[in-house]
N, C-alpha and C positions, 0 to 999 in steps of 0.2 A: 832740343829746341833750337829753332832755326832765327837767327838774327841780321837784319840788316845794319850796318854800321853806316852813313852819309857824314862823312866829313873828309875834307880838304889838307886840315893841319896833318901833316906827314908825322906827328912826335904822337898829336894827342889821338889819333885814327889808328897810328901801330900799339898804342900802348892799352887803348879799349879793346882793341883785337884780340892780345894776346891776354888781356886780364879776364877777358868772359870765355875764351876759349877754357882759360885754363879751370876754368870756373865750372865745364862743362857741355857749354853753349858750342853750337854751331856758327860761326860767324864772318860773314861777308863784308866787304870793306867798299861801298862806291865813294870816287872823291870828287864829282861832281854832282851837278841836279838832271841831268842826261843821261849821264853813268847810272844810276840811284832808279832814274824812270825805267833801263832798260831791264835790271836788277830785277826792279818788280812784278813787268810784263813776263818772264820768264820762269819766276820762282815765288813758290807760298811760303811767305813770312807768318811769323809767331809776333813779332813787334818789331818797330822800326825807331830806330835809333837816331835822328836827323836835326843836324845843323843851319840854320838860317842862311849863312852868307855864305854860300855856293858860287863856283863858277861853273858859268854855262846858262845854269835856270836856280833860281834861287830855292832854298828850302822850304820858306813859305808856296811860291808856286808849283813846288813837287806835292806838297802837303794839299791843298787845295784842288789838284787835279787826281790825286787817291781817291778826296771826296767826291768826287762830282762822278766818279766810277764806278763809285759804291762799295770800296774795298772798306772796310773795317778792321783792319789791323792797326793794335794799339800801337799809337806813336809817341814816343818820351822826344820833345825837343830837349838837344845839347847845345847852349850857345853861351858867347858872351854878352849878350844882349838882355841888360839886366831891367830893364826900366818895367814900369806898370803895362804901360800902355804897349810895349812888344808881347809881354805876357798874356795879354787878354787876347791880341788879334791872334796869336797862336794857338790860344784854347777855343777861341769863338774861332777859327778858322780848321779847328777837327781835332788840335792834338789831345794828346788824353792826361799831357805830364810834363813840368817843364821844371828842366835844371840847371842853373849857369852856372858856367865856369870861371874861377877853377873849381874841379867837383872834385868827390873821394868816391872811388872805384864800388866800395863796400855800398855807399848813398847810391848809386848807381843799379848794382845791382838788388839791392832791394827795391826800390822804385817797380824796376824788370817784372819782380816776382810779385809784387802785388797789383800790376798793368796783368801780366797773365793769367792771376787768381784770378781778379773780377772775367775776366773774360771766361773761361770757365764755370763759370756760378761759384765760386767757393767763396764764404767768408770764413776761412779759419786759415790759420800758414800752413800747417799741418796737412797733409793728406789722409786719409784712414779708409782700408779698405780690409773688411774680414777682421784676421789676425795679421795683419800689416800697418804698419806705420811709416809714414814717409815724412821728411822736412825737408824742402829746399835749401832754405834757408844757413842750418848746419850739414848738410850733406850726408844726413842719416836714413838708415834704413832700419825698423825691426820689424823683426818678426814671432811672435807671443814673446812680446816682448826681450827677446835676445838681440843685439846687435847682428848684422848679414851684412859683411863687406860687398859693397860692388865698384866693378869700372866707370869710369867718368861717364862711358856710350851706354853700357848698362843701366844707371840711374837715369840718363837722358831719357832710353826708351820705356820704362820702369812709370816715370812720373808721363811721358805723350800716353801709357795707353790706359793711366789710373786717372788722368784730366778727363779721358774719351773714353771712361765705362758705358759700354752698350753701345758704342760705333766699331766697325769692325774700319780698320786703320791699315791702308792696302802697305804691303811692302817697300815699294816707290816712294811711298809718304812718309814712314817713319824715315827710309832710307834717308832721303833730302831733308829729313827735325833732325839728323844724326848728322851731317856729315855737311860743310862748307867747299864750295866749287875748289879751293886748293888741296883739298883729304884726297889719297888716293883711297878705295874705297874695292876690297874684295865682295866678287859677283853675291855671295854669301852670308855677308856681312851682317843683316837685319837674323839669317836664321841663327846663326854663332852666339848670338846676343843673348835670343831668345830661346837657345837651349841653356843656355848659361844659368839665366833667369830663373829657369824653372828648375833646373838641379837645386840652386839656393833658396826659392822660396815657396818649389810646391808644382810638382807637375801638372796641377789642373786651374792655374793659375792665369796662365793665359793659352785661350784655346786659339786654336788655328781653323779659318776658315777656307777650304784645300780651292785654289786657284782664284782667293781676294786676298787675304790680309790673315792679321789678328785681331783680338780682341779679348777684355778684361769683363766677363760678364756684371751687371748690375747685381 
């Protein structure tokens, strides 16, 4: 899952980076509201991670020119800007979720996963597909019910293509839900995954659609 990080503070922007990387996430860092815009013109976000008081262009007007674009990706404001009345103009101005700091990484990334669940349709934490079992949440995997170790990139792509049962999900696309513009990133890298995938949980698990993508049948 691919993440935008907009914040300025050098402490609290390196420390969200590497706590959602390690957490799984893909994750890009803009540390302005110009940075942030160019960020998005370029690259499809999962959700947006955005601070109010930017240099350059503010977060509220990064957040309000999203809207008026028509983009829909969930936004959590990060600020310290605690008051009612910043809260509302954030929420009545698009965002989907707002946290001020100081926060707890754990608050944070929960937030994440239930901004992503609704977006997907799901109301349960849980994933469940077949005899699969998946949670965010704890970072688990079963399968009829036995635990299946996987990689960090492997659960990434695991949970993009059980959110998008019945969309066939081009390589390029998982590629960039896997991997933030600092990963170096082998030519091969989405197939590796996804042969992995299928040794541990079932060769007909996800099928290949030969010269688009993948995909996790309905």
């Amino acid at each position: 899952m691919r993440l935008l990080v907009v914040e300025d503070d050098e402490i609290i922007g390196n420390g969200v980076q590497s706590g959602l990387t390690q957490s799984g996430y893909a994750v890009d860092w803009a540390k302005d509201g110009h940075a942030a815009e160019l960020f998005l013109q370029s690259q499809e976000y999962d959700a947006l991670i955005l601070d109010l008081g930017l240099p350059k262009k503010s977060g509220m007007e990064v957040l309000k020119n999203m809207r008026a674009q028509g983009s829909d990706t969930p936004v959590l404001i990060l600020t310290a800007r605690d008051s009612a009345t910043d809260k509302v103009q954030g929420l009545d101005s698009g965002a989907d979720d707002y946290l001020v700091k100081p926060f707890d990484l754990d608050e944070l990334s929960a937030r994440l996963r239930a901004l992503t669940r609704r977006r997907s349709g799901r109301s349960e934490s849980v994933i469940k597909y077949k005899n699969i079992t998946m949670d965010p949440a704890s970072f688990t995997v079963t399968r009829d019910d036995e635990s299946v170790e996987l990689s960090p990139k492997e659960f990434a792509l695991l949970r993009m293509l059980l959110e998008n049962q019945g969309r066939v999900m081009s390589r390029q696309r998982l590629e960039e839900s896997l991997y933030s513009w600092k990963d170096e990133v082998d030519s091969n890298a989405v197939e590796v995954h996804v042969h992995h995938l299928r040794k541990k949980l079932g060769s007909t698990l996800i099928r290949t659609i030969r010269g688009v993508g993948y995909v996790v049948d309905k």
